[in-house]
C-alpha positions in Angstrom: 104.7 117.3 92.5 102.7 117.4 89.0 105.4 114.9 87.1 104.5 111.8 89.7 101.1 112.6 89.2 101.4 112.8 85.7 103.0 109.5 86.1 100.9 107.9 88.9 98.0 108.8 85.4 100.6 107.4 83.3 100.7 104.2 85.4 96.9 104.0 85.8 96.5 104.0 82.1 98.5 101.4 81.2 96.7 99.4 83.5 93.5 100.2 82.3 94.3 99.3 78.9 95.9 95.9 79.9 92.4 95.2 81.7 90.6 95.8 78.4 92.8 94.1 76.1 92.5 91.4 78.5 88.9 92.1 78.2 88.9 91.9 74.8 91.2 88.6 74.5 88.6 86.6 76.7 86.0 87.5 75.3 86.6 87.5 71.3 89.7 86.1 70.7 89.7 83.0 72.9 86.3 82.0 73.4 86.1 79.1 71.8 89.6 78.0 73.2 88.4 79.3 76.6 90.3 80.7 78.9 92.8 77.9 79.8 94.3 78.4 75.8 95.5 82.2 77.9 96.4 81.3 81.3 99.2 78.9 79.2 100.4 81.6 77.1 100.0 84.3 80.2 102.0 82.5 82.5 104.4 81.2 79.7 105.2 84.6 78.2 104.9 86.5 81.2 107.3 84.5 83.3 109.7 82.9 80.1 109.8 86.9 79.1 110.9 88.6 82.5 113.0 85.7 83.5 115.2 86.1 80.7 115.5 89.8 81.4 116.5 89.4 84.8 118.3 87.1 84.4 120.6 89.6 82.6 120.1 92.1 85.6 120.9 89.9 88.1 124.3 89.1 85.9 123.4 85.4 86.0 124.5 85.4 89.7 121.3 83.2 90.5 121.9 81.9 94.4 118.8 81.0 96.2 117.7 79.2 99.0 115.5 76.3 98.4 112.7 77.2 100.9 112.2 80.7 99.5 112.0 78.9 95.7 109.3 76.6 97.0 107.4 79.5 98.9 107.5 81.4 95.4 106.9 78.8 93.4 103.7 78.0 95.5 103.3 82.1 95.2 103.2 81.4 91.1 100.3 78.6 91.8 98.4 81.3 93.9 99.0 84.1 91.3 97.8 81.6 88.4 94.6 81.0 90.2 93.6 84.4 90.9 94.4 85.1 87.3 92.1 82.3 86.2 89.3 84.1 88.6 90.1 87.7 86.9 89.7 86.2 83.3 86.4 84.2 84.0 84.9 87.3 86.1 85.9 89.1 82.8 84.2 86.9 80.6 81.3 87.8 82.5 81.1 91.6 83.1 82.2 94.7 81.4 85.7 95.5 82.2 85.2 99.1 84.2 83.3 96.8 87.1 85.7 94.2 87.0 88.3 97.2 87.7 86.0 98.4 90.4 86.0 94.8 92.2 89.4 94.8 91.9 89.6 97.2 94.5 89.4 95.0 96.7 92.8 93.2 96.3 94.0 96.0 98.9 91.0 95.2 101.3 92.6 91.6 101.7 96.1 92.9 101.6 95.2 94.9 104.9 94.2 92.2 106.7 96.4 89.1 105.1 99.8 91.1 105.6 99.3 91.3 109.3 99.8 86.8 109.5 103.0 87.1 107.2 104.6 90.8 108.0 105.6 91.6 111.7 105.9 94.9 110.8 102.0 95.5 109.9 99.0 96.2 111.9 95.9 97.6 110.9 94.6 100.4 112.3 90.6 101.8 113.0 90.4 104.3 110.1 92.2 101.6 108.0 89.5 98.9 108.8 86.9 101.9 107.7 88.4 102.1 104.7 88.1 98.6 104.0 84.9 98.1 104.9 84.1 101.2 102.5 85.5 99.5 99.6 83.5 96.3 100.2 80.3 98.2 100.3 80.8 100.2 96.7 81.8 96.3 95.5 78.4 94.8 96.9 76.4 97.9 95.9 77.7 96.9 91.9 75.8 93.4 92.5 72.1 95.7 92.8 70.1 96.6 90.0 68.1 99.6 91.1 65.7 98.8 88.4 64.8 95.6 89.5 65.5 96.6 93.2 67.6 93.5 94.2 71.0 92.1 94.0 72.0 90.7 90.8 72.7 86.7 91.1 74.8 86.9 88.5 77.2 89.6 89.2 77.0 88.2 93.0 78.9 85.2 91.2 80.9 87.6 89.9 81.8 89.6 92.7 82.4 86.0 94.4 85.1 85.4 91.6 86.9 88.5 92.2 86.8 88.2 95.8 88.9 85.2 95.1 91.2 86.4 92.5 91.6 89.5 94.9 92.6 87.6 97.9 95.1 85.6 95.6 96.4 88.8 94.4 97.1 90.1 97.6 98.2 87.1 99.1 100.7 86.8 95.8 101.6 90.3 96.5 102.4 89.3 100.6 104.1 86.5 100.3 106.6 88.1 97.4 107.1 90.8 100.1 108.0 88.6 102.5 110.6 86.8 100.7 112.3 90.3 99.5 112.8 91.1 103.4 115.9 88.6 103.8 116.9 88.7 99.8 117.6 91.4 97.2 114.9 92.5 95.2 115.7 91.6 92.1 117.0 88.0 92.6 113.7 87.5 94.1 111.5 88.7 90.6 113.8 86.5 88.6 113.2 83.1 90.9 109.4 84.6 90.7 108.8 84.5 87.2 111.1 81.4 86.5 108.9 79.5 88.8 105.7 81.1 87.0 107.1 79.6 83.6 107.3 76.3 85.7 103.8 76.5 86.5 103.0 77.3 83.0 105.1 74.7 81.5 103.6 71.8 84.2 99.4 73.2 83.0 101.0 72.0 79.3 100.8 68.9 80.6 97.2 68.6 81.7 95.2 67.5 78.9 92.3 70.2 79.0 95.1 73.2 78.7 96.8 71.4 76.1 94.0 70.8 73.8 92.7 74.5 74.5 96.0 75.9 73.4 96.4 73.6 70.1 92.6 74.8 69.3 93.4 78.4 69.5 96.9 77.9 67.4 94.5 76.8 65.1 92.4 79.9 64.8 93.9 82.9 66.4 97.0 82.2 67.6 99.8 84.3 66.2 97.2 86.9 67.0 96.7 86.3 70.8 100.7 85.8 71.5 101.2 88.8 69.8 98.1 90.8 72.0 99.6 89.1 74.7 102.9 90.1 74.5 102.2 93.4 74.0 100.1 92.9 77.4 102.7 92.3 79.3 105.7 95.1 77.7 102.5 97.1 79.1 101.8 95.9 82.3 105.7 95.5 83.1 106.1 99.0 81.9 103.5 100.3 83.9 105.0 99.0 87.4 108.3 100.4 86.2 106.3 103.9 86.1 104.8 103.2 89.1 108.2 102.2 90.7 110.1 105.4 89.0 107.3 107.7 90.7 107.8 106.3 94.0 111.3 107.4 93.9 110.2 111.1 93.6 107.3 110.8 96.5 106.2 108.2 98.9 105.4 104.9 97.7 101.8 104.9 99.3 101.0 108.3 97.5 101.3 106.6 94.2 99.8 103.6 94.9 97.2 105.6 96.0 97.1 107.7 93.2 97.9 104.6 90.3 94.9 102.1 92.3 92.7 105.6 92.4 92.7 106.7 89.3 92.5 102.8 87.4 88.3 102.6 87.4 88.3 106.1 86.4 90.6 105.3 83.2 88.7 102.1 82.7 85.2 103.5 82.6 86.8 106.3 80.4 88.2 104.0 77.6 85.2 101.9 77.9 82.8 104.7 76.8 85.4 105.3 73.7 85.9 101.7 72.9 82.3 101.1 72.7 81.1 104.2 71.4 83.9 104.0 68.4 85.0 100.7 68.4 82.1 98.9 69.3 83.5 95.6 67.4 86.3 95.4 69.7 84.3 95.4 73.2 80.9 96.2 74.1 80.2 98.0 77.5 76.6 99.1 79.1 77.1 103.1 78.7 73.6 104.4 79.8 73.4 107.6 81.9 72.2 105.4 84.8 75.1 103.2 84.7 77.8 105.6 83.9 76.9 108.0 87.2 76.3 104.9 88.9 80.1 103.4 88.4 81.7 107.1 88.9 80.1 106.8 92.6 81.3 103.6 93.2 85.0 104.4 92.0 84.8 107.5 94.3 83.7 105.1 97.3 87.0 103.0 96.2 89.0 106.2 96.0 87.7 107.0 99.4 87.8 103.9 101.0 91.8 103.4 99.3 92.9 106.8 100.9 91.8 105.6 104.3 93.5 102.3 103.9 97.0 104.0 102.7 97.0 106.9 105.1 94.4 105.9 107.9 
């Protein structure tokens, strides 16, 4: 039992230091290219990167039916524009709450998956759990000091909302097409259809010009931040994955999702407290007991939702 946890932690980690690279991309690297310069390179790495991998694990034995293509192409749109949410909502806030609000993508997973899976329902304790995991996202929006709701992490928390949903709806719909086709077939028409999406954004005019006007600044620096991104975000779902194999899939998601805010918040106080050039976060006493409650809420509300 201790080596999937000690993986499930492994998982969680990489995660949690994808979110503050990303952090750390949007907010020093790219800002003045703005964030369409690193959806381009995001969706053109990401999906020109795992396609031509499987592509070699499929054995370039690439049958597909059109309708599941266009359903995962439209998945790649969806999947773009939560990412666009994630990195705006990150240019906003420090990186540990947007890893809090991102506990939500399983809220809207519950109740999406339900329209596209037959075999889903939702059950009372599951809907608890749910509704637990809004609350601790809302509660982030207040400012005790002030004693009311923050209207600009509102806009936030309306941004991750969005990306959440997409997210979950991504996640869904990705499922739904693995029911009738074999798994990995499926992730290689996935990301071939992201590089589409990627390669079709070159052509609007706003993405284009963002992208020349960060090559001009940082960017061998960014494609090479971002690459490394995504060896660690892919690794971390093959951990995740591999752990799964040893004990049931919804104990490591549990565990991986759990333990994510908790590795944020963690490598936030470093970063800031040693690194404070590379990313900046609000480490007060207040603020620090005030995130670790609502990352237990989360953990709370994510046990009900995987085991209610």
């Amino acid at each position: 039992m201790l080596i999937p946890i000690f993986l499930a932690a492994l998982s969680a980690t990489l995660f949690a230091s994808v979110n503050h690279i990303d952090k750390y991309l949007i907010s020093k690297t790219v800002k003045n290219a703005n964030y369409r310069a690193l959806i381009l390179i995001s969706t053109i790495i990401a999906g020109g990167l795992m396609t031509i991998i499987y592509l070699f694990v499929c054995g370039f034995n690439l049958a597909f039916d059109f309708p599941s293509i266009a359903i995962l192409f439209i998945n790649s749109i969806i999947s773009t524009i939560a990412t666009v949410f994630y990195f705006k909502s990150l240019g906003r806030d420090d990186a540990t709450i947007i890893a809090i609000l991102f506990q939500l993508t399983p809220v809207f997973t519950l109740l999406l998956q339900p329209l596209f899976l037959s075999d889903q329902t939702m059950t009372p304790m599951q809907l608890l759990g749910g509704g637990v995991i809004t609350l601790a996202a809302i509660f982030m929006t207040y400012e005790p000091d002030h004693k009311k709701f923050s209207k600009s992490k509102l806009i936030t928390l309306a941004m991750m909302s969005i990306s959440s949903a997409g997210f979950a709806l991504w996640f869904i719909l990705e499922r739904y097409v693995n029911q009738t086709h074999d798994f990995n077939l499926t992730t290689f028409w996935s990301n071939l259809t992201l590089l589409l999406v990627g390669v079709l954004l070159f052509f609007i005019k706003s993405y284009r010009r963002s992208l020349l006007k960060l090559f001009k600044t940082n960017g061998p620096k960014v494609i090479s931040l971002n690459f490394i991104n995504e060896l660690l975000n892919s690794f971390a779902g093959v951990v995740s994955a591999f752990a799964g194999t040893m004990v049931s899939v919804a104990l490591v998601s549990f565990m991986s999702q759990g333990i994510q805010p908790f590795a944020v918040l963690i490598m936030g106080i470093l970063i800031t407290k040693f690194f404070p050039k590379i990313e900046k976060e609000n480490i007060s006493r207040k603020t620090i007991i005030r995130r670790i409650i609502m990352s237990i809420l989360c953990l709370i509300g994510l046990a009900l939702i995987q085991f209610g």
